[in-house]
TIRO-2110 file (N, C-alpha, C; in Angstrom, 1 decimal):
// TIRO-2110
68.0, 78.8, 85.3, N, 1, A
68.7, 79.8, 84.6, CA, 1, A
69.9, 79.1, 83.8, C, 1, A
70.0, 79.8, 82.9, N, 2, A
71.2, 78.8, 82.0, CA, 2, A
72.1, 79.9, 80.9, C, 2, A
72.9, 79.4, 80.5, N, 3, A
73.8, 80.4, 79.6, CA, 3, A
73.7, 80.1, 78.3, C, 3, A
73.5, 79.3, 77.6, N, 4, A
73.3, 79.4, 76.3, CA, 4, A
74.6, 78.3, 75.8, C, 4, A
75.9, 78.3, 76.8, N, 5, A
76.7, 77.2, 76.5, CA, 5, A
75.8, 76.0, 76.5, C, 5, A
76.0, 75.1, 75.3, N, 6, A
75.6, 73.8, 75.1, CA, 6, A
76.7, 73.3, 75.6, C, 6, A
76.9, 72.1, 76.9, N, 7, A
77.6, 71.1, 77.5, CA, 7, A
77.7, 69.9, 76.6, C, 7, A
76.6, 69.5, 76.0, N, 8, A
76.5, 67.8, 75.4, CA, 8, A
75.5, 68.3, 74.4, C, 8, A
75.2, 66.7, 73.4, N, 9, A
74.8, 66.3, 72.7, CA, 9, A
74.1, 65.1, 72.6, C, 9, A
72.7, 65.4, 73.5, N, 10, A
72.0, 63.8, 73.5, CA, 10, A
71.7, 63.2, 72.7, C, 10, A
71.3, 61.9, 72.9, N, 11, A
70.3, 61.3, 71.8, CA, 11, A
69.1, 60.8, 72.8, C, 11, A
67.8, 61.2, 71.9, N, 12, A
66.4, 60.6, 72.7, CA, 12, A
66.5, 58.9, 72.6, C, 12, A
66.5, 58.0, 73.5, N, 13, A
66.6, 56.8, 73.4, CA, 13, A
65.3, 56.4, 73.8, C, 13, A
64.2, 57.0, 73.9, N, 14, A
62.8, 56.1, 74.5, CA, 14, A
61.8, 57.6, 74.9, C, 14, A
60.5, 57.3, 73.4, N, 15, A
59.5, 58.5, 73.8, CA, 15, A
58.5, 57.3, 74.2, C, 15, A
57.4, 58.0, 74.9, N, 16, A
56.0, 57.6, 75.4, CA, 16, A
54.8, 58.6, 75.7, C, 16, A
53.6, 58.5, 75.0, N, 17, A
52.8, 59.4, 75.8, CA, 17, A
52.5, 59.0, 77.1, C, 17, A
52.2, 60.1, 77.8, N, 18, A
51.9, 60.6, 78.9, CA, 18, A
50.5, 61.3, 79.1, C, 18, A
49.7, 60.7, 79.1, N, 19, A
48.3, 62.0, 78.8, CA, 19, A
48.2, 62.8, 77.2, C, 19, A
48.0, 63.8, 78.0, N, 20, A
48.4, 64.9, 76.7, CA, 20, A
49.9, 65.5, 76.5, C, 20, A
50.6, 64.6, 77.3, N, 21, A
52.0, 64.8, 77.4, CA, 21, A
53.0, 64.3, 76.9, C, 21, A
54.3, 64.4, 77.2, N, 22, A
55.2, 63.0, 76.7, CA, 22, A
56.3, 63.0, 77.9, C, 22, A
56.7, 61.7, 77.8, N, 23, A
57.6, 61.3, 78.7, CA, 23, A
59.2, 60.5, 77.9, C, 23, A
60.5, 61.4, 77.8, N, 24, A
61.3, 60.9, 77.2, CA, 24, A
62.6, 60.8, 77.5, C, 24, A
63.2, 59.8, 77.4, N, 25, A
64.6, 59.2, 78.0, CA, 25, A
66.0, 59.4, 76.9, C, 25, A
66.5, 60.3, 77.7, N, 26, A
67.9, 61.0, 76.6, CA, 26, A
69.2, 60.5, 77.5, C, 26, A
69.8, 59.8, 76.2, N, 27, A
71.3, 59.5, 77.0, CA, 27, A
72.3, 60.4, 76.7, C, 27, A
73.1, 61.0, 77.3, N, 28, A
74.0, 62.5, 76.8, CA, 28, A
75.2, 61.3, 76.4, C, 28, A
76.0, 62.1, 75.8, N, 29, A
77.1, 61.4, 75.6, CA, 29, A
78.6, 61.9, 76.1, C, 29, A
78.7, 62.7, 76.9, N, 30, A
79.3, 63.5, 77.7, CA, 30, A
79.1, 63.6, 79.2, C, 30, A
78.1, 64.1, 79.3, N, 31, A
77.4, 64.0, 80.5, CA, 31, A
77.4, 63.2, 81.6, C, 31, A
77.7, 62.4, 82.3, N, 32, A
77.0, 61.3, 83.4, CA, 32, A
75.9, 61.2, 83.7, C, 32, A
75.0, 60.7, 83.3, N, 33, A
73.6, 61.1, 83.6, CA, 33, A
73.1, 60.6, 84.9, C, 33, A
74.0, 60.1, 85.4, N, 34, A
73.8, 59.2, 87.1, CA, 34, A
74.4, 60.7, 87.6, C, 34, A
75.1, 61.8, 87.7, N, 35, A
75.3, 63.2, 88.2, CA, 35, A
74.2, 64.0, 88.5, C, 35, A
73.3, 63.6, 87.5, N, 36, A
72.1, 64.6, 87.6, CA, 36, A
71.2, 64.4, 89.2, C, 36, A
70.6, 65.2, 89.3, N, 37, A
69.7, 64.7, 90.4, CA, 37, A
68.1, 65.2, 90.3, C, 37, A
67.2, 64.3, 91.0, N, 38, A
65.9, 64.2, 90.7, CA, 38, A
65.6, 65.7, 90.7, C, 38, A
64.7, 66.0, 89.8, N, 39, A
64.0, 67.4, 89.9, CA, 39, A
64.7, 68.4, 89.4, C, 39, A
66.5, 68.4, 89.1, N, 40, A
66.8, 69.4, 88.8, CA, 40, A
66.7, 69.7, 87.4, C, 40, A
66.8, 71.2, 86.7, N, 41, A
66.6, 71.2, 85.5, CA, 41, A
67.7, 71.4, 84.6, C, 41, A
67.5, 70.8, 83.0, N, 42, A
68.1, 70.5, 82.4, CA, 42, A
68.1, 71.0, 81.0, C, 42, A
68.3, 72.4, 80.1, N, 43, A
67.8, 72.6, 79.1, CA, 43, A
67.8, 71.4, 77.9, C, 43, A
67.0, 71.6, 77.1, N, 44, A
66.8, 70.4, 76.3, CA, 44, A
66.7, 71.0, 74.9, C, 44, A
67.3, 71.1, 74.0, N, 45, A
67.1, 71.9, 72.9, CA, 45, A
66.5, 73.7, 73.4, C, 45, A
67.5, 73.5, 74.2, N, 46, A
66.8, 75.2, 74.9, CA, 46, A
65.1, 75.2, 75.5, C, 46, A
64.8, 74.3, 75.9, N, 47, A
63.6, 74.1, 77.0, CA, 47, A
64.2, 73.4, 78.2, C, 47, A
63.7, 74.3, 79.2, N, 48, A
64.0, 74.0, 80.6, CA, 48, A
62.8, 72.7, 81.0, C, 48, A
63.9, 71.8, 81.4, N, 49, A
62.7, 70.7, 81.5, CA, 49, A
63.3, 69.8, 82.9, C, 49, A
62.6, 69.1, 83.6, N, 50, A
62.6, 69.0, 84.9, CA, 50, A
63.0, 67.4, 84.7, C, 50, A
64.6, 67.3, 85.7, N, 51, A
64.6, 65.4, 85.4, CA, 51, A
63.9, 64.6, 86.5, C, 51, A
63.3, 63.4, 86.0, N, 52, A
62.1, 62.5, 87.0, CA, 52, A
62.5, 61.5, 87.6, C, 52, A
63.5, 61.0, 86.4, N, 53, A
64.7, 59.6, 86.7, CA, 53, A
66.2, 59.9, 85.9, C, 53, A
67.0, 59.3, 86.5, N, 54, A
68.3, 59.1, 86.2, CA, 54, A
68.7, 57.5, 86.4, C, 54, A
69.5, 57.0, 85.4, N, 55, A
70.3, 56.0, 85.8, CA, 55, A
71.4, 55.8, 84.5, C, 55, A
72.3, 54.6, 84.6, N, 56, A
73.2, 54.7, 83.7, CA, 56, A
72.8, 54.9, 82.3, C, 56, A
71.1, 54.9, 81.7, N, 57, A
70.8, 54.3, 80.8, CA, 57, A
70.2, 55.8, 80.0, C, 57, A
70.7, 56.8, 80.7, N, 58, A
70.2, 58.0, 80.6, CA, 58, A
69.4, 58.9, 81.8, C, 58, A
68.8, 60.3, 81.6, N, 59, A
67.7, 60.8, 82.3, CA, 59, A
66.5, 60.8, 81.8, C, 59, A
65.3, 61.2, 82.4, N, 60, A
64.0, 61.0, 81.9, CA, 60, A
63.3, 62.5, 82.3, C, 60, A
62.9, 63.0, 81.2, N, 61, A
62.0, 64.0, 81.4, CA, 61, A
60.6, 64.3, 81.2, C, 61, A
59.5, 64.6, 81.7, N, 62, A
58.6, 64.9, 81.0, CA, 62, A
58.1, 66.2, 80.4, C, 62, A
57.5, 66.2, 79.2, N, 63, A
57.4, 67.4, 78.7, CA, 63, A
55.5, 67.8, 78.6, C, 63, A
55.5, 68.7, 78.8, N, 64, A
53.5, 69.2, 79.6, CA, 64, A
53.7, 69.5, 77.8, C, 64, A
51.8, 69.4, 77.9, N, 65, A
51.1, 70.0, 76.7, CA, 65, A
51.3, 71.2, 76.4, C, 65, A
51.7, 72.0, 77.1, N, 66, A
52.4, 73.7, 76.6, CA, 66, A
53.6, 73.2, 76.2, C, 66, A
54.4, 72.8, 76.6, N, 67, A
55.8, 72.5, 75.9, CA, 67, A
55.3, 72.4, 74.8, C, 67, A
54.9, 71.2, 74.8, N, 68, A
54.8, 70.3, 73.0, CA, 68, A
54.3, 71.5, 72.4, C, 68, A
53.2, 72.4, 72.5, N, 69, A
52.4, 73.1, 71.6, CA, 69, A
53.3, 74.6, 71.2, C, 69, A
54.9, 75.2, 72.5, N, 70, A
55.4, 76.0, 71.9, CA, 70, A
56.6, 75.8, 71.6, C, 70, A
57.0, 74.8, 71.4, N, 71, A
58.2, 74.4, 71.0, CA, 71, A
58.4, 73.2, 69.8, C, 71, A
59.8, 72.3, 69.8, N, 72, A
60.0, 71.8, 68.4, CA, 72, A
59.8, 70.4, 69.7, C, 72, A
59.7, 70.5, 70.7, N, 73, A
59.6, 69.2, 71.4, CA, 73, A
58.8, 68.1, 70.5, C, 73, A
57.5, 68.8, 70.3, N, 74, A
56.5, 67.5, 69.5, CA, 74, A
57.0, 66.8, 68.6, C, 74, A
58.0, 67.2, 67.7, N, 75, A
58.6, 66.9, 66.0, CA, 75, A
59.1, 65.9, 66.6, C, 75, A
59.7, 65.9, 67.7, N, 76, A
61.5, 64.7, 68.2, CA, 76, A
60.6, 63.3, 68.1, C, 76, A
61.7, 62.2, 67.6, N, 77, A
61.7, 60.8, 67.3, CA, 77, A
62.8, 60.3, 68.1, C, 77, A
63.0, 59.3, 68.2, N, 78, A
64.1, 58.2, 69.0, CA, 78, A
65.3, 58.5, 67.9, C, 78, A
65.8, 58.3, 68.6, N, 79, A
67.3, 59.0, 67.6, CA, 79, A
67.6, 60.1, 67.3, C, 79, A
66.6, 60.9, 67.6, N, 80, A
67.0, 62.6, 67.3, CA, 80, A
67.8, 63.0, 68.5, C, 80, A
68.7, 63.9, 67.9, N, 81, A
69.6, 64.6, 68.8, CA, 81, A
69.5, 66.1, 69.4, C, 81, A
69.9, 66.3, 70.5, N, 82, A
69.4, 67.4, 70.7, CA, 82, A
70.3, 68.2, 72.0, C, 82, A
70.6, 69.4, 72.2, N, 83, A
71.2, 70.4, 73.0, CA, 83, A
70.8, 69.8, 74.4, C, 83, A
72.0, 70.0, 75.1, N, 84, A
71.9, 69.7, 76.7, CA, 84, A
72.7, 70.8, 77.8, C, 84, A
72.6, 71.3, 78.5, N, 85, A
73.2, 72.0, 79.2, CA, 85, A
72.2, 72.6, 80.3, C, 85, A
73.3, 71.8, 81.8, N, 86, A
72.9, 71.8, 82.8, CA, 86, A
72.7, 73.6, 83.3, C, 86, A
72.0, 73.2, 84.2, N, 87, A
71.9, 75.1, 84.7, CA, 87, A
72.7, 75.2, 85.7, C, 87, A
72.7, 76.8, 85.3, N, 88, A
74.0, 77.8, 85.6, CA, 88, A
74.1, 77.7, 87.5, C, 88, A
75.1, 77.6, 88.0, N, 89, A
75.4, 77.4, 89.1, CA, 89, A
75.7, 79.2, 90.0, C, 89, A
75.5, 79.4, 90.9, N, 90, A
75.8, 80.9, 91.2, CA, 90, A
77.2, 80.7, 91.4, C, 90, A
78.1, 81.6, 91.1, N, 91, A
79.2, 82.0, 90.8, CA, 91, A
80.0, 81.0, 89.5, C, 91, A
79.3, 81.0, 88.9, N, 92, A
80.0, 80.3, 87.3, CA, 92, A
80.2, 81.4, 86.7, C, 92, A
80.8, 81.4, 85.7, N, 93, A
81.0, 82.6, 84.4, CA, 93, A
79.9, 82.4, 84.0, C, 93, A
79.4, 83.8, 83.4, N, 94, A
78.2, 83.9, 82.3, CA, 94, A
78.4, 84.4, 80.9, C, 94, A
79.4, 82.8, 80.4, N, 95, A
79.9, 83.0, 78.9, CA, 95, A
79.1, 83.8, 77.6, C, 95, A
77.9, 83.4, 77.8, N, 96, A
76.6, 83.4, 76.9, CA, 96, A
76.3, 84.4, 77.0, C, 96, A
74.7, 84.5, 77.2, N, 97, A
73.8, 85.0, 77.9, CA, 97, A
72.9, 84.7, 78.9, C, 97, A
72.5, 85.4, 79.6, N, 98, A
71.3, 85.1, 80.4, CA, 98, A
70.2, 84.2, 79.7, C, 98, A
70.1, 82.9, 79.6, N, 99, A
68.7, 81.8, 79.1, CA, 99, A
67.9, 81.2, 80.3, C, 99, A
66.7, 81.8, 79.8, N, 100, A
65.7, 81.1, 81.2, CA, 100, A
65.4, 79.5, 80.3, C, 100, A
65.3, 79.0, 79.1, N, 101, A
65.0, 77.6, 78.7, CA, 101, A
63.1, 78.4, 78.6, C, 101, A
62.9, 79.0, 78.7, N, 102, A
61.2, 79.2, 78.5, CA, 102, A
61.4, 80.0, 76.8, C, 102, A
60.9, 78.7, 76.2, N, 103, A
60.9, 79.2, 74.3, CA, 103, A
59.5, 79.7, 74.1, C, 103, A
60.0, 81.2, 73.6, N, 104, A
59.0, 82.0, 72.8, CA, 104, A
58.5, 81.7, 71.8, C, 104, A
59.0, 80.9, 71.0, N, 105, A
58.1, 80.4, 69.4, CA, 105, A
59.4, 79.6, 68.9, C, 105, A
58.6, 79.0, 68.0, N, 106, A
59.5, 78.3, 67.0, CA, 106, A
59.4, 79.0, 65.8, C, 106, A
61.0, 78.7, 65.3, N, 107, A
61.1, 79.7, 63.7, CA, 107, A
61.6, 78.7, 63.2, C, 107, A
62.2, 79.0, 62.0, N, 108, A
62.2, 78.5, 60.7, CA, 108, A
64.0, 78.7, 60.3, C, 108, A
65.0, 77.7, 59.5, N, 109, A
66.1, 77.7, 59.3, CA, 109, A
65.4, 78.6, 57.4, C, 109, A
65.9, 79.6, 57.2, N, 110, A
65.5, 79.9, 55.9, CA, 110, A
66.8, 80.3, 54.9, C, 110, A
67.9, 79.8, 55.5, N, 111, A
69.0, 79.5, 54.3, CA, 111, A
70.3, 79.5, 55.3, C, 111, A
71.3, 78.6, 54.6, N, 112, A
72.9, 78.6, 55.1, CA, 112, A
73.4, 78.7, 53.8, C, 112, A
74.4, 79.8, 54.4, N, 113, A
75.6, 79.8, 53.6, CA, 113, A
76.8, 79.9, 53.9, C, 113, A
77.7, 79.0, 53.1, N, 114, A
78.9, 78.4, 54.1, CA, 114, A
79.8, 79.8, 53.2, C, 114, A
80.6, 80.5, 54.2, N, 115, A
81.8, 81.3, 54.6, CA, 115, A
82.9, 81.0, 55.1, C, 115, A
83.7, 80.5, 53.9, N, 116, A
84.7, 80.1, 54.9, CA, 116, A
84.5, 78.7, 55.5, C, 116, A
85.2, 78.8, 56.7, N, 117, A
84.9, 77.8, 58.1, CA, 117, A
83.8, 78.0, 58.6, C, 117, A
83.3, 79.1, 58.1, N, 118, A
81.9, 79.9, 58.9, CA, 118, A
80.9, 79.3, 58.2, C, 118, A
79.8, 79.5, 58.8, N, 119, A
78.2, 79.7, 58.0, CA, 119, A
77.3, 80.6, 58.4, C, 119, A
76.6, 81.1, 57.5, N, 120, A
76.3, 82.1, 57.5, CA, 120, A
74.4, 81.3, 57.6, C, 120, A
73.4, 82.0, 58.6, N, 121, A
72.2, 81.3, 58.9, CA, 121, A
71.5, 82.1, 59.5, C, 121, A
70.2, 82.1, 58.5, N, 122, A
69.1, 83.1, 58.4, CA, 122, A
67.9, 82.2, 59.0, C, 122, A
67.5, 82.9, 59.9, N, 123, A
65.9, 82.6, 60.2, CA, 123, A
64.9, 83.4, 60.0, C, 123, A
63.7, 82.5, 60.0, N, 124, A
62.5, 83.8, 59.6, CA, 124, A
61.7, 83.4, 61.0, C, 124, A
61.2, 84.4, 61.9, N, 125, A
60.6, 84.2, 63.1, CA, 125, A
59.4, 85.0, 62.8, C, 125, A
58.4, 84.5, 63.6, N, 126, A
56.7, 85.4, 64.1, CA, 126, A
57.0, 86.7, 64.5, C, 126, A
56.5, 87.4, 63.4, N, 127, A
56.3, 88.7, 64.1, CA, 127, A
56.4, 89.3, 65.3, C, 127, A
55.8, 88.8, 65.9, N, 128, A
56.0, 89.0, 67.8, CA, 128, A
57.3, 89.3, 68.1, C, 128, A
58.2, 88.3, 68.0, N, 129, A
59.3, 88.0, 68.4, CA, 129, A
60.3, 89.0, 67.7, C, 129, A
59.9, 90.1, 66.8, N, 130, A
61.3, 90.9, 66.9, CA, 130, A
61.2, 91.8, 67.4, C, 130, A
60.4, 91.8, 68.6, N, 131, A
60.8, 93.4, 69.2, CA, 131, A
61.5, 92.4, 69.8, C, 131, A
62.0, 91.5, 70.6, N, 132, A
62.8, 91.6, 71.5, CA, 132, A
64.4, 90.6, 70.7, C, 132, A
64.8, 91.3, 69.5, N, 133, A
65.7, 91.0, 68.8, CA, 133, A
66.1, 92.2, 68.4, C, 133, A
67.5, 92.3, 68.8, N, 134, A
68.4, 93.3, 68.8, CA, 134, A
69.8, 93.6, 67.8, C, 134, A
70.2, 93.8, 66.8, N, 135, A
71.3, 94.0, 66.0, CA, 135, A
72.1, 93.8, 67.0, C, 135, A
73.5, 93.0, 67.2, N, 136, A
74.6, 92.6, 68.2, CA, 136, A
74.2, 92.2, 69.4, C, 136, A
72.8, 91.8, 69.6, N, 137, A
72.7, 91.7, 70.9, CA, 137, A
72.1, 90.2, 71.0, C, 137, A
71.6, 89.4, 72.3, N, 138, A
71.6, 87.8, 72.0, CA, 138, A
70.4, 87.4, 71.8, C, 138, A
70.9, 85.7, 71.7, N, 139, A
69.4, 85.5, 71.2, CA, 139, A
69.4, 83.5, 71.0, C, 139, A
69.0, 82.9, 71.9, N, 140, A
69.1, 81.4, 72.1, CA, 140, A
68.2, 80.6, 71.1, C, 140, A
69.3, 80.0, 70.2, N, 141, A
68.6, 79.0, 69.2, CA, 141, A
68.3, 77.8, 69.7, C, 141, A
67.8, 77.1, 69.8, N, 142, A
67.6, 75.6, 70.2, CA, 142, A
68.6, 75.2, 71.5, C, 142, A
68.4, 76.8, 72.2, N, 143, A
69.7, 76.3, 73.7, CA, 143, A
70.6, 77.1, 73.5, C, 143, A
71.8, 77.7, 72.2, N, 144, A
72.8, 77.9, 71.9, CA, 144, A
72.7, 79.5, 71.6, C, 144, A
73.2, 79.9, 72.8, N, 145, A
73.3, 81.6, 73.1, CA, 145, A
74.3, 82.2, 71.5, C, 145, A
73.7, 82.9, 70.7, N, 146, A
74.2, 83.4, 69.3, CA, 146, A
73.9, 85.0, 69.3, C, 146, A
74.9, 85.6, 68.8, N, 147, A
74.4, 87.0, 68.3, CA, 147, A
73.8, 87.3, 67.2, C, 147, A
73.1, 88.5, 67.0, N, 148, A
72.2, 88.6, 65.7, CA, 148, A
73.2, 89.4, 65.1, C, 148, A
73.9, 88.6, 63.8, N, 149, A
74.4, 89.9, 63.2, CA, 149, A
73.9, 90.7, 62.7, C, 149, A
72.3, 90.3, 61.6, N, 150, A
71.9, 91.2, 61.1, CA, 150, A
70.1, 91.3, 61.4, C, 150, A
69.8, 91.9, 61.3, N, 151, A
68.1, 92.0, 61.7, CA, 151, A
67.6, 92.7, 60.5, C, 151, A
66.5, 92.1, 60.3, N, 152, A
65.6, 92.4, 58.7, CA, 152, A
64.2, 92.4, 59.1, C, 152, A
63.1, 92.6, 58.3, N, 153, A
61.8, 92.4, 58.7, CA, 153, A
61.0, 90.7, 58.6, C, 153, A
60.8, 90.3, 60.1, N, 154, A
60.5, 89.0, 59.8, CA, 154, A
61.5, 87.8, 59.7, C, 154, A
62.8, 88.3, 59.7, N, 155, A
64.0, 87.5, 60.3, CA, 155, A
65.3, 88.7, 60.6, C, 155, A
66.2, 87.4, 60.8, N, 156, A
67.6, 87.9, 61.5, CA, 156, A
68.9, 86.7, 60.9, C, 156, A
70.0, 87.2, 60.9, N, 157, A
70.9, 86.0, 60.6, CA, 157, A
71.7, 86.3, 61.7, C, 157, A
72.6, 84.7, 62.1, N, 158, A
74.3, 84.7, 63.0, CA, 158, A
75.0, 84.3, 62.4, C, 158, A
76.0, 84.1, 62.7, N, 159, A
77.4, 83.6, 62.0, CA, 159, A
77.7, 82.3, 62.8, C, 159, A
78.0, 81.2, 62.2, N, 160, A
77.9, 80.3, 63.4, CA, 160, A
79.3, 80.1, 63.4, C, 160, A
80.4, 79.7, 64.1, N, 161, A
81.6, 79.6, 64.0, CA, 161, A
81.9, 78.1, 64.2, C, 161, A
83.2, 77.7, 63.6, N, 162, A
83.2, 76.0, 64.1, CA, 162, A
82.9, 75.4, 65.3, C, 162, A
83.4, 75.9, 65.8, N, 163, A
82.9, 75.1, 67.2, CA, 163, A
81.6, 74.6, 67.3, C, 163, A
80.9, 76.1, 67.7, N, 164, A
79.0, 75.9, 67.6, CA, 164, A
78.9, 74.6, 66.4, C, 164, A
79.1, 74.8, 65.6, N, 165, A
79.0, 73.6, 64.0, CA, 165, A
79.4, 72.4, 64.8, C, 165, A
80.0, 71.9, 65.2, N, 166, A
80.9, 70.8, 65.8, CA, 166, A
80.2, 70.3, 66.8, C, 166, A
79.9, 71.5, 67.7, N, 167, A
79.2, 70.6, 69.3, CA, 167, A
78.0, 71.1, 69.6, C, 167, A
77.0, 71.2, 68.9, N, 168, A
76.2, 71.4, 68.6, CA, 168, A
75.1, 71.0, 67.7, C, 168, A
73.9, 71.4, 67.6, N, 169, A
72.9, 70.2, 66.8, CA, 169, A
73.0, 71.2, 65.8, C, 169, A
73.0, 72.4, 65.5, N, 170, A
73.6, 73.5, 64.7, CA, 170, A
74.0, 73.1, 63.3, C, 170, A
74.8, 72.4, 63.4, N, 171, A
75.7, 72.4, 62.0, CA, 171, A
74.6, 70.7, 61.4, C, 171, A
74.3, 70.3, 62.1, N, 172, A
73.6, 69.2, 61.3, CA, 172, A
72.2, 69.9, 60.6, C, 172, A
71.6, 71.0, 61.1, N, 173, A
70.3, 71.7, 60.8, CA, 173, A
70.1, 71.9, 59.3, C, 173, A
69.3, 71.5, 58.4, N, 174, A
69.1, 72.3, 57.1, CA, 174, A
67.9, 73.2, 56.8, C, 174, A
68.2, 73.9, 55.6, N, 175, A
66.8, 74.6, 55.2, CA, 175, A
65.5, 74.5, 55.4, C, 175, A
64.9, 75.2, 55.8, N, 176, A
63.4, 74.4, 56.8, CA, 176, A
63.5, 73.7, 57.6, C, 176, A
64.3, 73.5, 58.5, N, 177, A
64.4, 73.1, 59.6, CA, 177, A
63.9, 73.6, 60.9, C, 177, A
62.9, 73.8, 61.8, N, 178, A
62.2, 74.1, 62.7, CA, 178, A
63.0, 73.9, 63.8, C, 178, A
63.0, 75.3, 64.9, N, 179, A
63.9, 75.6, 65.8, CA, 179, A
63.4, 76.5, 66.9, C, 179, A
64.3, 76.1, 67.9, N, 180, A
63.2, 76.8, 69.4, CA, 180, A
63.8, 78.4, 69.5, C, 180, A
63.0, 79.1, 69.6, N, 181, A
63.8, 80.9, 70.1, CA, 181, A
63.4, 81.3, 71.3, C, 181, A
64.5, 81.8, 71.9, N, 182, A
64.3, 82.7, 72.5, CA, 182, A
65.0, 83.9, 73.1, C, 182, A
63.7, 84.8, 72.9, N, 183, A
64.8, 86.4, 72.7, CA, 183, A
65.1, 87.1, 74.5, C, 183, A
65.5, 88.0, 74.2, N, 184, A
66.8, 88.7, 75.4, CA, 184, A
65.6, 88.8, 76.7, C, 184, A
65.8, 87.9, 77.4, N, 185, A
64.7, 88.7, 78.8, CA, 185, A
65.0, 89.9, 79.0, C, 185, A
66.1, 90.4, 79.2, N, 186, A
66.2, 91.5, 79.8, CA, 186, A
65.0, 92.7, 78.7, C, 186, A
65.4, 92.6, 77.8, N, 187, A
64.6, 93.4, 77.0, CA, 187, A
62.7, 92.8, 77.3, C, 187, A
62.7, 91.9, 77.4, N, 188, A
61.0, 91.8, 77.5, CA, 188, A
60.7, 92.1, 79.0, C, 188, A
61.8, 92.4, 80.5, N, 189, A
61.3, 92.8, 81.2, CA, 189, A
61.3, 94.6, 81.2, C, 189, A
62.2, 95.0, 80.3, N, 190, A
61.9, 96.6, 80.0, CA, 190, A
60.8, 96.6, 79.3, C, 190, A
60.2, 95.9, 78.3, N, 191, A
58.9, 96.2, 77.6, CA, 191, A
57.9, 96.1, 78.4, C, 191, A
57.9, 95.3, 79.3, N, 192, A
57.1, 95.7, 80.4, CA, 192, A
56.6, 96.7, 81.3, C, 192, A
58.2, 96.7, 82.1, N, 193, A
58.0, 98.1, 82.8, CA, 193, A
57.4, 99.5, 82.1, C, 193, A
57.6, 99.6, 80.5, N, 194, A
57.2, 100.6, 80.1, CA, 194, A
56.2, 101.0, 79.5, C, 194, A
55.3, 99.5, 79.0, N, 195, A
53.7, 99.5, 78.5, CA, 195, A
53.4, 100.3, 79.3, C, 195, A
53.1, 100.6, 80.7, N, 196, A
52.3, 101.5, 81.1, CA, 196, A
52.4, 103.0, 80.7, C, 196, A
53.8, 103.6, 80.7, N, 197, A
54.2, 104.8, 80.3, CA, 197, A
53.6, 105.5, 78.7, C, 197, A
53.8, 103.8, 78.3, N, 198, A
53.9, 104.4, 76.6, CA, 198, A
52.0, 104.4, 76.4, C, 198, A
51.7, 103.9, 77.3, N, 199, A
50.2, 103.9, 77.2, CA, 199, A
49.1, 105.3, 77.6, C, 199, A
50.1, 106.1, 78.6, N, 200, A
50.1, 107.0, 78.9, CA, 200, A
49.9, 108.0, 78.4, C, 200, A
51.3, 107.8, 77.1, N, 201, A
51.5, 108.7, 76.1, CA, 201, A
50.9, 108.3, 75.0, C, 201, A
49.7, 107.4, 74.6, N, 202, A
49.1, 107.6, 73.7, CA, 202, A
49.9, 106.6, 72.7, C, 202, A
50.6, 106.0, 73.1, N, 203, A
51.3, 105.1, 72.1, CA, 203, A
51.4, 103.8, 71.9, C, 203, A
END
């Protein structure tokens, strides 16, 4: 479980296939990566991904054939940078939102526009994905817990504020830029509970 605060800013120092898999070594630049411990998880661009090794030279993760096929994981090269934030400890603050790191689809950066100190950043997502996208309510980009300010058919925009721009892979992103989502659990475990009802009723 994780909150959507991004802690660091890795860089991938060393990819390898693995099977139908991959196997890849990120050095945070914040982080201690000798703190980490075997097995625990680690969001990675907002995918919960499991560490295998640690040492000064970074951690090592591997990423399964479902990763790669629903996320931006497959795109990454040596040198790409990417969102890191360790999982949420019980009795921490839950700055963010509630992020399980399990990405629903990848969308699309489909315009910025700078406001101010602000920027203003529209995505276009799969259909699927907007029932569980809410006007004011959250919604994890590549890791980084954001509100939707506005919801449209087939996208949504946030406001990204300096910070996020700053410590974040966020403000380096351009137009067409490919990105991990994922929308409000809480809302896809009420859509759940209620398929049965609404099925009931004919709906």
């Amino acid at each position: 479980m994780f909150t959507g605060l991004v802690e660091d800013v890795g860089r991938i120092e060393a990819l390898e296939r693995k099977g139908e898999g991959l196997w890849a070594r990120i050095q945070p630049s914040r982080i201690d990566p000798r703190s980490l411990s075997h097995g625990e998880s680690v969001a990675v661009d907002g995918c919960c991904l499991t560490v295998v090794e640690t040492g000064a030279e970074g951690f090592a993760v591997e990423i399964s054939p479902e990763t790669l096929a629903r996320t931006t994981m497959g795109g990454l090269g040596v040198g790409s940078r990417v969102n890191l934030e360790r999982a949420l400890a019980l009795g921490d603050r839950l700055g963010g939102h509630l992020v399980l790191g399990h990405v629903d689809a990848v969308g699309t950066i489909e315009s910025r526009v700078q406001r101010g100190d602000f920027v203003e950043v529209w995505f276009r997502v799969p259909p699927f994905l907007e029932r569980w996208l809410v006007e004011k309510g959250s919604v994890a980009v590549d890791g980084v817990s954001l509100t939707v300010n506005r919801l449209q058919e087939g996208r949504f925009s946030v406001m990204l504020i300096p910070e996020t721009l700053a410590s974040t892979t966020l403000g380096e992103k351009a137009q067409g830029a490919a990105v991990n989502l994922e929308g409000d659990v809480i809302g896809k475990y009420v859509e759940r509970l209620l398929r049965p009802h609404a099925r009931e009723q004919g709906r």
